[in-house]
C-alpha positions as CSV (number, residue, x, y, z in Angstrom):
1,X,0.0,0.0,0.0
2,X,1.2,3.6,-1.2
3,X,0.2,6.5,0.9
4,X,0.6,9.8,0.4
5,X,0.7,11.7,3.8
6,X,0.3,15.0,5.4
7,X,1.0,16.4,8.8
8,X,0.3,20.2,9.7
9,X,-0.3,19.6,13.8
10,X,2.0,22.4,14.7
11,X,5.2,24.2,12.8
12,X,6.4,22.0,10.3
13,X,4.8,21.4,6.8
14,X,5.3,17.8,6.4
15,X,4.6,15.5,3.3
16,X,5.9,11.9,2.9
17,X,5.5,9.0,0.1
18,X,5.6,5.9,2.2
19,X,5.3,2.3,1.1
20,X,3.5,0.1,3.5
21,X,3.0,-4.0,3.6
22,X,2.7,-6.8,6.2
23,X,-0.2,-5.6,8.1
24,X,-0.6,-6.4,11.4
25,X,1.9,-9.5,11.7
26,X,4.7,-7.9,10.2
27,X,4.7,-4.5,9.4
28,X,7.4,-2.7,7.2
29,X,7.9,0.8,5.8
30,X,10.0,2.3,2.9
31,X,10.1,5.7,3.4
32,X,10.3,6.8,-0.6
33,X,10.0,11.0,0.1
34,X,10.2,12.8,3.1
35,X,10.1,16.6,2.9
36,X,9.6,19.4,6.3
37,X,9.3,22.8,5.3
38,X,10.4,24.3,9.2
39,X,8.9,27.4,10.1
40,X,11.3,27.9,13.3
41,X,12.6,30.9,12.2
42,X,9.2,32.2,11.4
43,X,7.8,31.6,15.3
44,X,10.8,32.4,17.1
45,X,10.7,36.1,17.4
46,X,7.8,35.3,19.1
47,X,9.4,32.9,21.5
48,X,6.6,30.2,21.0
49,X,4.2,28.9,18.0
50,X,1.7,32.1,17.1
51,X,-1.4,29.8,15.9
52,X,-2.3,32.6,12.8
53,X,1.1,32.3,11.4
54,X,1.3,28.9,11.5
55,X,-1.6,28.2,9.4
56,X,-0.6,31.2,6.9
57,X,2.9,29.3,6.5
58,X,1.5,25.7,5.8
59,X,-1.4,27.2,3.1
60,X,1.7,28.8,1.4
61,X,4.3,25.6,2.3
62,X,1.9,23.2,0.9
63,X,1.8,22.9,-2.8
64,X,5.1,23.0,-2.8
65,X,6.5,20.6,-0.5
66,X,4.0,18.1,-1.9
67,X,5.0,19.1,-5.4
68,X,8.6,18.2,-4.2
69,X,7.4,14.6,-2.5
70,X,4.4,13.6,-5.5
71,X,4.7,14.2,-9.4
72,X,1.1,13.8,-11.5
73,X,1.8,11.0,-13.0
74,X,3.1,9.2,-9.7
75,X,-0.9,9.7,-8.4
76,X,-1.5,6.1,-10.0
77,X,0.8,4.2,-8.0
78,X,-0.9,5.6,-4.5
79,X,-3.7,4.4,-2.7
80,X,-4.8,6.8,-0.2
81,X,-4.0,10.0,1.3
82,X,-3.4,10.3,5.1
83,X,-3.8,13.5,6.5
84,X,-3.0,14.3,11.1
85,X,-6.3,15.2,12.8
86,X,-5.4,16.0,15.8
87,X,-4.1,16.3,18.3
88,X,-2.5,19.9,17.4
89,X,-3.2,23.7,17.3
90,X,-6.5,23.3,15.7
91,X,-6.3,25.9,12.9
92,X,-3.3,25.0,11.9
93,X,-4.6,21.2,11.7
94,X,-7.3,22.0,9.2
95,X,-5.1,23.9,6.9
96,X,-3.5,20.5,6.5
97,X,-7.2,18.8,6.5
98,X,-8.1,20.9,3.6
99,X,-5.4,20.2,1.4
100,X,-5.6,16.7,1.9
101,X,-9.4,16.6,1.2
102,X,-8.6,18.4,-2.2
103,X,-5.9,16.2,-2.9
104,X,-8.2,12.9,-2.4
105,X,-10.9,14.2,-4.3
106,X,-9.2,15.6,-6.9
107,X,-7.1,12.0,-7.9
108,X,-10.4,10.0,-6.7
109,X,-8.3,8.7,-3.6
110,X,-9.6,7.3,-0.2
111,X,-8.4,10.0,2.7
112,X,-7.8,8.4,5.9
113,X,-7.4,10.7,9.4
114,X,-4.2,10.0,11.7
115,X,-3.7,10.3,15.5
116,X,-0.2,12.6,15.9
117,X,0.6,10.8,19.2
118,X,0.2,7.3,17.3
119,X,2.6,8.5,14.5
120,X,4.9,9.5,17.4
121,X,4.4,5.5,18.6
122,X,5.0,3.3,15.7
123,X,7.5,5.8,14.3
124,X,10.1,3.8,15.5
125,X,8.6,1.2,12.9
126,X,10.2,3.2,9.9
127,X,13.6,2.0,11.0
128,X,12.8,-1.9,10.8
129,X,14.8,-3.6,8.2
130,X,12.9,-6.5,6.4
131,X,15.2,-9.0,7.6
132,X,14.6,-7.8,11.5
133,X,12.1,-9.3,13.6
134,X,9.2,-7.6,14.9
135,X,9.6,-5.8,18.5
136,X,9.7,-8.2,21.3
137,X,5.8,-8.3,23.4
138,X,4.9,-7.1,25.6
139,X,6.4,-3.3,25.4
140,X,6.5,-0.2,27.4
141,X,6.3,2.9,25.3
142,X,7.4,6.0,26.6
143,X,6.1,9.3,24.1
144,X,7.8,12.5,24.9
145,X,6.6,15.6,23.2
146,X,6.3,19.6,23.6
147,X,2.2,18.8,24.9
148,X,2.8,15.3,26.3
149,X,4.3,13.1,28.3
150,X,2.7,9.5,28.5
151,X,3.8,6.1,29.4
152,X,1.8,3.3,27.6
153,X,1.8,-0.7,28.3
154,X,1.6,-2.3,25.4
155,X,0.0,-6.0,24.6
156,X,0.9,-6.2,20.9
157,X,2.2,-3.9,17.9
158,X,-1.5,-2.7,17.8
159,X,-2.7,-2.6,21.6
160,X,-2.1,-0.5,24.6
161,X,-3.1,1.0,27.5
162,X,-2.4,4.3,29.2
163,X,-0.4,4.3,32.5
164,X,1.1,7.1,33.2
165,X,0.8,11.0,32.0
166,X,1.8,14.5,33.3
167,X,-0.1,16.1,35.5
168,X,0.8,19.5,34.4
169,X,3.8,20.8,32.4
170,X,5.0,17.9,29.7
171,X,8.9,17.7,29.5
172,X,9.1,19.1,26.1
173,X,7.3,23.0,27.3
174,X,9.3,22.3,30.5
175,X,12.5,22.4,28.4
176,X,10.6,25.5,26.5
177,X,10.0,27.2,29.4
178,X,13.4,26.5,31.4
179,X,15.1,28.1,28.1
180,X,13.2,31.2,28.8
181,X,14.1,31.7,31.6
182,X,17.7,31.4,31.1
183,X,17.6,33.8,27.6
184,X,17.6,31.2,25.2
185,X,15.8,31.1,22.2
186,X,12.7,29.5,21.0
187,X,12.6,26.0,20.4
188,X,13.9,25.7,24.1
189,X,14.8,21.6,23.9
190,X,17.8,22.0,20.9
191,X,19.1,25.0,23.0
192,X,19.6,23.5,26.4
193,X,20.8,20.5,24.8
194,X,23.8,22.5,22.9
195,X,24.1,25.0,26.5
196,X,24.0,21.7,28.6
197,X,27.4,20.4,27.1
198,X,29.5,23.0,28.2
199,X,28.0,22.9,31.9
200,X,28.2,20.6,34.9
201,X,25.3,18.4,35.2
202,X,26.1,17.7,38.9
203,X,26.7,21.3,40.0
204,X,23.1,21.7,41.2
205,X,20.7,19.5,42.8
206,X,17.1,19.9,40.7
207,X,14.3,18.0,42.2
208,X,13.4,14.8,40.3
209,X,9.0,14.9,40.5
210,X,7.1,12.1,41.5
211,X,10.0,9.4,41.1
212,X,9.3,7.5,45.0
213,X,5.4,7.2,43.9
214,X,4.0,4.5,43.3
215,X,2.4,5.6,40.0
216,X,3.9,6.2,36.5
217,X,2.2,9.5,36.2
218,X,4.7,12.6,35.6
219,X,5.0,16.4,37.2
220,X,7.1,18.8,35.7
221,X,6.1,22.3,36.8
222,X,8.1,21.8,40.1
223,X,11.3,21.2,38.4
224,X,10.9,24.3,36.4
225,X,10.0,26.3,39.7
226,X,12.8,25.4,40.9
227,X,15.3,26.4,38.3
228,X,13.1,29.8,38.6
229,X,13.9,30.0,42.1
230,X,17.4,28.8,41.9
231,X,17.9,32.0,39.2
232,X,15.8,34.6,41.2
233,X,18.8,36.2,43.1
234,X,21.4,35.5,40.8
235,X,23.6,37.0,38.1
236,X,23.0,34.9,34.6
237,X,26.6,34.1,33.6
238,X,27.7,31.6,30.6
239,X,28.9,29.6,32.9
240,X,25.8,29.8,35.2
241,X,23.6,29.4,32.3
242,X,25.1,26.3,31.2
243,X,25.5,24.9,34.6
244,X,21.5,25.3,35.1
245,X,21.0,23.9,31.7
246,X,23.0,20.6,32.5
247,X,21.5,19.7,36.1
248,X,17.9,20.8,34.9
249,X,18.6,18.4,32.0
250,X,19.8,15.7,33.7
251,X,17.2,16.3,36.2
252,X,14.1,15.9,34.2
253,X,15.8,12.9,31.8
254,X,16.4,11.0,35.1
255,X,13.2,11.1,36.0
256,X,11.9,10.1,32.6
257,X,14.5,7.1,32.6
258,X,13.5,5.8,35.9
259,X,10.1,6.0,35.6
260,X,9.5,3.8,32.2
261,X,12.1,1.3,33.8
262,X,9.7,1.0,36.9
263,X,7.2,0.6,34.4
264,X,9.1,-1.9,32.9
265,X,9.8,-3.9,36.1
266,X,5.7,-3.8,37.1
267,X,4.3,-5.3,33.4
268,X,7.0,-7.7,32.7
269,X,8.2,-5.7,29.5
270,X,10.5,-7.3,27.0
271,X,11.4,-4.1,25.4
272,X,11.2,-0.1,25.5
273,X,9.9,2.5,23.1
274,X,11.3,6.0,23.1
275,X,9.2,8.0,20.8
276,X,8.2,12.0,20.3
277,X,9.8,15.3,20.0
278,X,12.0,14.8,22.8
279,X,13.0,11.5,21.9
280,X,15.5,13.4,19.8
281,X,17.6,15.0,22.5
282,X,20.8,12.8,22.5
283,X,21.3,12.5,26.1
284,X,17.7,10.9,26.8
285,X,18.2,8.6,24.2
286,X,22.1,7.4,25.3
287,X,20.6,7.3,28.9
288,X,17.7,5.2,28.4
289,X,19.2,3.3,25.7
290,X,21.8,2.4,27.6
291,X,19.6,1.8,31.0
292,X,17.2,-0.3,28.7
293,X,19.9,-2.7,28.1
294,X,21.3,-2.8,31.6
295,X,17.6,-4.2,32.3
296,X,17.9,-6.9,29.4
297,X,15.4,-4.8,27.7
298,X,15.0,-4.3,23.8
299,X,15.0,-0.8,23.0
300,X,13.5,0.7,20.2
301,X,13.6,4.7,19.1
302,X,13.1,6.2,15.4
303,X,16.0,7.6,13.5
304,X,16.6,11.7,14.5
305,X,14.7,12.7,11.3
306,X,11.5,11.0,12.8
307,X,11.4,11.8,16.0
308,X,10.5,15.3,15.9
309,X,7.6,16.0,13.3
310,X,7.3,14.5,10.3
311,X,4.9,13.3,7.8
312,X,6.3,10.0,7.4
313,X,5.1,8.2,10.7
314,X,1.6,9.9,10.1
315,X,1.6,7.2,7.1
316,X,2.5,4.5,9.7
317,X,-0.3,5.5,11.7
318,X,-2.9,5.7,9.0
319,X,-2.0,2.3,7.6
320,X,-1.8,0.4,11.2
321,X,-5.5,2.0,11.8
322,X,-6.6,1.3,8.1
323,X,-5.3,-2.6,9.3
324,X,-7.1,-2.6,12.3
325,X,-10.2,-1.1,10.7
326,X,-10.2,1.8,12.8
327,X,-11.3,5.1,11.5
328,X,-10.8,9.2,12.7
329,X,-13.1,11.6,11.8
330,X,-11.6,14.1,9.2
331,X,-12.3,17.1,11.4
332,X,-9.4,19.1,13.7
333,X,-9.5,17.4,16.6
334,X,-7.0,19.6,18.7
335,X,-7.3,17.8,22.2
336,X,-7.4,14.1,20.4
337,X,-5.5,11.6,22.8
338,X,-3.7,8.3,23.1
């Protein structure tokens, strides 16, 4: 199966030519195109995503980032268009929608809706070789994004359950907000990252939220309030910065580590999914790849190109569901869930 797909959720114009097979049993992807169209340097005046913008950049992104991915006469070969409903900033969702519709009706093409946050999941699918075996059963998944942070037991390749979320800030605005706060620019989680190698991750003792509970939910708004206060009576140096940018970094990975390896230890996992927008920060990936393994644990995490957005995993997701026989509504559905 050939889909053409389309992903507008937040700031990056996203279209992908994906070739899907295997269903259930044994899924595989060969990611023929993958194009972004960025729009960082668009939003980052602004120091955060301005909704109006967003959607003004992917109506003019569009045609042409698809025109790069899909010729007209490569419209035979595909079967179906997948477009992300949600979840996202809603306006900026159905400027994606839109398109897509067009696009379906226009080459007389099926259009099938996509969960974001399932895209996130199975995107570490796209890096399976044909020869590899399918991720060992069962699996705890661990999606780390800008708006969420959720732990998910799964049964099989196609089953899950939610176990743990955040109860306030996810880790991805905490890095957002922590950059702020220490003059860094907008996207905050690529900042503190580059900041956080020149400092000392031990030099200052940030809280680590919720890791002695019994539950695998997450809280993140302490942590930040505590780099605030830690800042409040000082002098922002270089070397302060970067200090503050190790420890809170280390900090808030620690507590993401340990808490899917609890998870781990109470369902009897076999293996460990990192997946998200944070999944590309190079420390949580080392650290929990490497914690993963200590534990006799398979771990599995997408390449760097799709773990932060991309249109390529939203074709993973649409063709899973399409398996499965489950169907979105094509509508913007900007609080749409796990």
């Amino acid at each position: 199966m050939r889909i053409l797909s389309i992903e507008t959720s937040c700031d990056e114009t996203a279209v992908a030519l994906v070739e899907a097979k295997g269903g259930l049993k044994k899924p595989r992807f060969k990611v023929l195109k993958n194009e972004v169209a960025s729009q960082i340097e668009v939003h980052r005046p602004y120091g955060g995503v301005e909704p109006g913008l967003a959607r003004r950049e992917h109506i003019k992104n569009l045609p042409a980032v698809c025109g790069s991915v899909v010729r007209e006469k490569d419209w035979k070969d595909i079967d179906a268009v997948a477009v992300t409903v949600g979840p996202g900033l809603e306006i900026a969702l159905w400027a994606g929608i839109d398109f897509a519709r067009e696009l379906a009706k226009k080459h007389k093409k099926p259009l099938l809706g996509a969960n974001h946050l399932e895209g996130h999941l199975y995107s570490p699918l796209l890096s399976l070789k044909e020869s590899e075996k399918n991720p060992k059963l069962p699996a705890i998944g661990l999606v780390v994004s800008g708006g969420h942070t959720i732990l998910l037991a799964l049964e099989s390749i196609d089953r899950w359950k939610k176990i743990g979320e955040t109860r306030d800030d996810a880790v991805g605005e905490a890095f957002d907000k922590v950059a702020r706060l220490l003059g860094l620019p907008y996207p905050g989680g690529p900042e503190i990252q580059k900041v956080a190698e020149k400092g000392n991750a031990e030099s200052i003792d940030f809280p680590r939220p919720m890791i002695h509970q019994r539950n695998f939910d997450f809280s993140f708004s302490g942590l930040k309030t505590s780099v605030l206060y830690y800042l409040r009576d000082k002098k922002l140096t270089s070397k302060l910065r970067a200090d503050v940018a190790a420890s809170f970094q280390r900090a808030a990975i620690e507590t993401l580590v340990w808490k899917t390896i609890k998870a781990a230890w109470a369902h009897k996992a076999k293996s460990v999914f990192l997946a998200g927008g944070v999944a590309a920060n190079k420390l949580l990936r080392e650290t929990l790849s490497k914690r993963a393994k200590e534990e006799g644990l398979e771990f599995y995490m997408p390449e760097f190109k799709y773990s932060t957005d991309n249109a390529a995993m939203i074709a993973v997701a649409a063709y899973m569901n399409h398996e499965k026989g489950k169907k979105y509504r094509i509508k913007a559905q900007a609080n749409l869930n796990l």
